[in-house]
mmCIF file of the C-alpha atoms, coordinates in Angstrom:
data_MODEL
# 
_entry.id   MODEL 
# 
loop_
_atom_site.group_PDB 
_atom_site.id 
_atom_site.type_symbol 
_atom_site.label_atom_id 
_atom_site.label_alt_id 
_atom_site.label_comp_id 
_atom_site.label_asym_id 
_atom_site.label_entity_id 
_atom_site.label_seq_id 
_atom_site.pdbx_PDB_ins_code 
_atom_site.Cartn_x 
_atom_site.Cartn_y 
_atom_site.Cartn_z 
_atom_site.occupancy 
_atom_site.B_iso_or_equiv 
_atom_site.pdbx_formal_charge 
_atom_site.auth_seq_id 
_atom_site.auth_comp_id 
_atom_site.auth_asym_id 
_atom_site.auth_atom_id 
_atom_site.pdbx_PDB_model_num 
ATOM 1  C CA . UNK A 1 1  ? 28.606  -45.427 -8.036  1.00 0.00 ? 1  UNK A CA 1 
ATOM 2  C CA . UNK A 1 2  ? 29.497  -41.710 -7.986  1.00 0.00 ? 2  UNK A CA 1 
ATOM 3  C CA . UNK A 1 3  ? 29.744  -41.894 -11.655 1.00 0.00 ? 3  UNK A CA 1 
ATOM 4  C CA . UNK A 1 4  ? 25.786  -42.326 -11.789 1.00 0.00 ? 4  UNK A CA 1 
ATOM 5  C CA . UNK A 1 5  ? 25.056  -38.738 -10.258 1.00 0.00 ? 5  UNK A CA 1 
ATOM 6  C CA . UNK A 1 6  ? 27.829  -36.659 -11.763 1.00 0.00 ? 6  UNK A CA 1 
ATOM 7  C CA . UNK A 1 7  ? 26.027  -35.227 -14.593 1.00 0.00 ? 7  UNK A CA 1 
ATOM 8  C CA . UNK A 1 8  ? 28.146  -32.682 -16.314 1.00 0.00 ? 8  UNK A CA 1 
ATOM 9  C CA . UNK A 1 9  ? 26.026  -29.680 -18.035 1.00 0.00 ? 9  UNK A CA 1 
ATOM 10 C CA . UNK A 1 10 ? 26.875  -28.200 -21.272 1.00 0.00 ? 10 UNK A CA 1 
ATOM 11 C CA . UNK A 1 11 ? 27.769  -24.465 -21.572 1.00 0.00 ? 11 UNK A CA 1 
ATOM 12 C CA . UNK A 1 12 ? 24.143  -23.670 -22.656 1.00 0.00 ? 12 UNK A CA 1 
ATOM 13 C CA . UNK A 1 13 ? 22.737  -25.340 -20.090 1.00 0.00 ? 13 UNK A CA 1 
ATOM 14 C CA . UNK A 1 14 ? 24.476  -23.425 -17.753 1.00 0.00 ? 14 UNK A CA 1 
ATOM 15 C CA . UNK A 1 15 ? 23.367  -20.275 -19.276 1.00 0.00 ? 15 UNK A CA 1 
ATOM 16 C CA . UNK A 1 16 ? 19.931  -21.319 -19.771 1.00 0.00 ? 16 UNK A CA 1 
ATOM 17 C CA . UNK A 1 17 ? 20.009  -22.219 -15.831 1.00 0.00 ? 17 UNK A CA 1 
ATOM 18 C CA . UNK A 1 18 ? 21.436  -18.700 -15.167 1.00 0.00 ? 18 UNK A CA 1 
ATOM 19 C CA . UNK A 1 19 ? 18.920  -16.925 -17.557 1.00 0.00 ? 19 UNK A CA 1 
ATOM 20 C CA . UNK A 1 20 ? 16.072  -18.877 -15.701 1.00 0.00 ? 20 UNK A CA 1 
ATOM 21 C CA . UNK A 1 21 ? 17.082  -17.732 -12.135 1.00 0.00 ? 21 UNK A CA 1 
ATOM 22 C CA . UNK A 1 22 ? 17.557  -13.890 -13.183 1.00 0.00 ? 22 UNK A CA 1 
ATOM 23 C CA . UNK A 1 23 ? 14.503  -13.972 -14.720 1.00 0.00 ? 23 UNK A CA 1 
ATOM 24 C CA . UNK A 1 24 ? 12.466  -15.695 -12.005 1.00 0.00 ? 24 UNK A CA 1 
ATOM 25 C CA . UNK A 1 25 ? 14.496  -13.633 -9.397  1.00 0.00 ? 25 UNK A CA 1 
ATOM 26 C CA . UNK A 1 26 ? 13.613  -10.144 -11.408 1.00 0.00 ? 26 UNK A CA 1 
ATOM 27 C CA . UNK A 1 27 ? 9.811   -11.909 -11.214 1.00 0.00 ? 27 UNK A CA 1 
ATOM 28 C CA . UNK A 1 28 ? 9.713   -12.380 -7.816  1.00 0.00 ? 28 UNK A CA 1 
ATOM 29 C CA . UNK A 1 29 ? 11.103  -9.193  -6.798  1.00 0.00 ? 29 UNK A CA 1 
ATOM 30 C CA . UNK A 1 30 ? 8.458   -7.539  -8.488  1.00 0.00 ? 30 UNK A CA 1 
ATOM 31 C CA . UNK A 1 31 ? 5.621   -9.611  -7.143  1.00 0.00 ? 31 UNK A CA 1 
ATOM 32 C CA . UNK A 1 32 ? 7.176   -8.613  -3.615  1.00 0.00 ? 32 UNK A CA 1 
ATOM 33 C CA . UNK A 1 33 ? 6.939   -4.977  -4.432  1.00 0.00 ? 33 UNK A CA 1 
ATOM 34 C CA . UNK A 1 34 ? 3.495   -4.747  -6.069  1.00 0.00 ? 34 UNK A CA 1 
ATOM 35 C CA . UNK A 1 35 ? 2.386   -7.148  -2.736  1.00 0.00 ? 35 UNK A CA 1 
ATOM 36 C CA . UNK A 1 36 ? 4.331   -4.697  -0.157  1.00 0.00 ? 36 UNK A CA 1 
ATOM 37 C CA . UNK A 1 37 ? 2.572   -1.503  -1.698  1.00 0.00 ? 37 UNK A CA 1 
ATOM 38 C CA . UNK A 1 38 ? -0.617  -3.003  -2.025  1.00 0.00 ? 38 UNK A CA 1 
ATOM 39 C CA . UNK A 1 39 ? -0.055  -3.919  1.675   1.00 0.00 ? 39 UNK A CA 1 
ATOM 40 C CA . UNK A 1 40 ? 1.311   -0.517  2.814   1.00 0.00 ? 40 UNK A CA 1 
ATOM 41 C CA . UNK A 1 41 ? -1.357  1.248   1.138   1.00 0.00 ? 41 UNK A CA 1 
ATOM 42 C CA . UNK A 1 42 ? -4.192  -0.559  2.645   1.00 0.00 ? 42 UNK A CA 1 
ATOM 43 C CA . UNK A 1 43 ? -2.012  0.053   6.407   1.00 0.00 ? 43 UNK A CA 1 
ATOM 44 C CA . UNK A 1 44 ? -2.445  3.891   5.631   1.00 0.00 ? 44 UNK A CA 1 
ATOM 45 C CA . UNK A 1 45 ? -5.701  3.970   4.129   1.00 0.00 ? 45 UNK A CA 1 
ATOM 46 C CA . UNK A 1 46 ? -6.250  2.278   7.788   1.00 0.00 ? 46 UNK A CA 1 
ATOM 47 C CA . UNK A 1 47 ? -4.635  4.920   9.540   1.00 0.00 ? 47 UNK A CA 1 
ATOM 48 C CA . UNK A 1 48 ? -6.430  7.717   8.156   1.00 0.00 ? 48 UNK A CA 1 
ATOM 49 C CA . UNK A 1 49 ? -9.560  6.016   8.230   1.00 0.00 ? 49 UNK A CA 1 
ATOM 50 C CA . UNK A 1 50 ? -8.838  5.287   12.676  1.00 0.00 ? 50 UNK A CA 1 
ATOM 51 C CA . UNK A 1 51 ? -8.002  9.399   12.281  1.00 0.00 ? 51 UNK A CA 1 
ATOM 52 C CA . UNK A 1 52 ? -11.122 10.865  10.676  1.00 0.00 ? 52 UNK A CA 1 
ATOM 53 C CA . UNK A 1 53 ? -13.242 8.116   12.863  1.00 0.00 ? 53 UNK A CA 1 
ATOM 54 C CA . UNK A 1 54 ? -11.207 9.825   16.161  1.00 0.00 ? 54 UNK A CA 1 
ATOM 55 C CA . UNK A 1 55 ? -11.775 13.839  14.724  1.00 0.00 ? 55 UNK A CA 1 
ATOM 56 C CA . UNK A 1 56 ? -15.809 12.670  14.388  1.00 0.00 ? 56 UNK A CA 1 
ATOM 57 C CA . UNK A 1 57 ? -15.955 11.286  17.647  1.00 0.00 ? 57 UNK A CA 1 
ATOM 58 C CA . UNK A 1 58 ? -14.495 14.000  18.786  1.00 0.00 ? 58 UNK A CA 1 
ATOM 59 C CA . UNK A 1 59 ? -16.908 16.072  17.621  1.00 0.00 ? 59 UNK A CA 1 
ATOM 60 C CA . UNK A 1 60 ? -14.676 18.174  14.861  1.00 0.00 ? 60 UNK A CA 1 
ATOM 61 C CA . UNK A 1 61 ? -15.942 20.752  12.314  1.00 0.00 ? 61 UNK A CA 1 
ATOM 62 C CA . UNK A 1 62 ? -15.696 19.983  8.436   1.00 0.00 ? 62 UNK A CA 1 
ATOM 63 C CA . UNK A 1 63 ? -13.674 22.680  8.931   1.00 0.00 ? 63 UNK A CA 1 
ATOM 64 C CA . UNK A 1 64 ? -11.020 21.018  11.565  1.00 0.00 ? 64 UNK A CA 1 
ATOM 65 C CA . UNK A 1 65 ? -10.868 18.273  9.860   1.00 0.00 ? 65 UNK A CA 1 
ATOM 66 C CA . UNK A 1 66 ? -10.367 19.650  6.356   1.00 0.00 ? 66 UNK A CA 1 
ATOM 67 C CA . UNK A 1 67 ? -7.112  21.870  8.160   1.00 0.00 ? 67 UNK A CA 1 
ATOM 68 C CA . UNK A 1 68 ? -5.909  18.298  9.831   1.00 0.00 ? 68 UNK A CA 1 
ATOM 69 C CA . UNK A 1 69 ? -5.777  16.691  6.431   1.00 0.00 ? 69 UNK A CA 1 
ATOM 70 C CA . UNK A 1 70 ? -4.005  19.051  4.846   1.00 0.00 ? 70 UNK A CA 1 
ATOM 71 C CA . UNK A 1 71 ? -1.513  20.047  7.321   1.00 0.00 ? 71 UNK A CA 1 
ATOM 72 C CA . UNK A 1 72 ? -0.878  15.998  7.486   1.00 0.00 ? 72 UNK A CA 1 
ATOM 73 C CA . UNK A 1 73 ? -0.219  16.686  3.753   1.00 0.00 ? 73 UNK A CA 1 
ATOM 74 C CA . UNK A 1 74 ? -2.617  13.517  2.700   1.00 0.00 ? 74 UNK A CA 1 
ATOM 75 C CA . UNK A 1 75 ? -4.006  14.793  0.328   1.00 0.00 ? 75 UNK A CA 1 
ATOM 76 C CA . UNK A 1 76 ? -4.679  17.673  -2.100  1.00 0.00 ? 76 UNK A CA 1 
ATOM 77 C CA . UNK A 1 77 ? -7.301  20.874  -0.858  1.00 0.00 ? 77 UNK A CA 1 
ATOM 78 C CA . UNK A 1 78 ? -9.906  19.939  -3.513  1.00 0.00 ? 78 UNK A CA 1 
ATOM 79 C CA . UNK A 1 79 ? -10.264 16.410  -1.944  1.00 0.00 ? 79 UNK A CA 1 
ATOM 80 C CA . UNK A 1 80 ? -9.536  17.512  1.676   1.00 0.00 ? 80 UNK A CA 1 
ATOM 81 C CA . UNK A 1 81 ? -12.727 19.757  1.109   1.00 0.00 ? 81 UNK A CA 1 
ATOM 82 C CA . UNK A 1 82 ? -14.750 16.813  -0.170  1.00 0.00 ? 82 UNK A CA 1 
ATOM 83 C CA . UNK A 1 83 ? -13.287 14.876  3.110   1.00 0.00 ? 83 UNK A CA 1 
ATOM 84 C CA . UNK A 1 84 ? -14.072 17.126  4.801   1.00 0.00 ? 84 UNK A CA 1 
ATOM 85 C CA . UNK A 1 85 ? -17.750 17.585  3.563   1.00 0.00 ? 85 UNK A CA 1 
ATOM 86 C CA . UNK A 1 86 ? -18.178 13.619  4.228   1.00 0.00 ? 86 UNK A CA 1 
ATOM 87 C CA . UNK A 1 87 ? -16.789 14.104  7.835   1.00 0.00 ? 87 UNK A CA 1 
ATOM 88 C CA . UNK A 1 88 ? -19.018 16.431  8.373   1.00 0.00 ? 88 UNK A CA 1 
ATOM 89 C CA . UNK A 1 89 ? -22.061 14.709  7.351   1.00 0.00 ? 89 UNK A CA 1 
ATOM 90 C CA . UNK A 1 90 ? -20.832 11.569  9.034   1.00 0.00 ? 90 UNK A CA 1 
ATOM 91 C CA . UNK A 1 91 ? -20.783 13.820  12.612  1.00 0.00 ? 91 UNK A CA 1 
ATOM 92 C CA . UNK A 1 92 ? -24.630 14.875  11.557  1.00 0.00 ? 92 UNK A CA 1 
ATOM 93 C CA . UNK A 1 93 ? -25.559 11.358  10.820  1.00 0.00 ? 93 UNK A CA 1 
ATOM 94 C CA . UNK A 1 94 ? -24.003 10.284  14.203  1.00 0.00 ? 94 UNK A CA 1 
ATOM 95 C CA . UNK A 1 95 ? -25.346 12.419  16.352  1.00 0.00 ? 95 UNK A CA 1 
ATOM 96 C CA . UNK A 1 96 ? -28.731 12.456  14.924  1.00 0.00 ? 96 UNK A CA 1 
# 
């Protein structure tokens, strides 16, 4: 009876079997890390997003905020000007 489940694979079988598991491995692995960053990304976009919501509220400059950002090193001065521009308007919009 045992005889009717022992199977014995060739040599290329084997390697074929191998080949097919690296590859699917290296696949998934990648898939993982492209789905982690995506993931992480959108966490900090999050974060920064809670932090410019918190300097509005309370009631920072374009100024403050533009210093925050770049002392937090998220980004370059260019776009922590334009942030901070935004931030700025936001407040106006806010409190008008």
């Amino acid at each position: 009876m045992w005889d009717l489940f022992h199977h014995p694979l060739r040599e290329e079988e084997y390697f074929f079997i191998l080949g097919f598991l690296i590859i699917g491995g290296w696949i998934g692995l990648q898939y993982l890390r492209t789905t982690l960053a995506h993931f992480r990304e959108g966490r900090e976009q999050d974060a920064v997003t809670a932090l410019k919501i918190e300097m509005i509220q309370r009631g920072m400059s374009p100024a403050e905020i533009e210093r925050v950002l770049l002392a937090k090193g998220e980004s370059s001065p260019s776009l922590a000007k334009q942030l901070g521009r935004a931030a700025g308007d936001m407040a106006r919009k806010v409190v008008n």
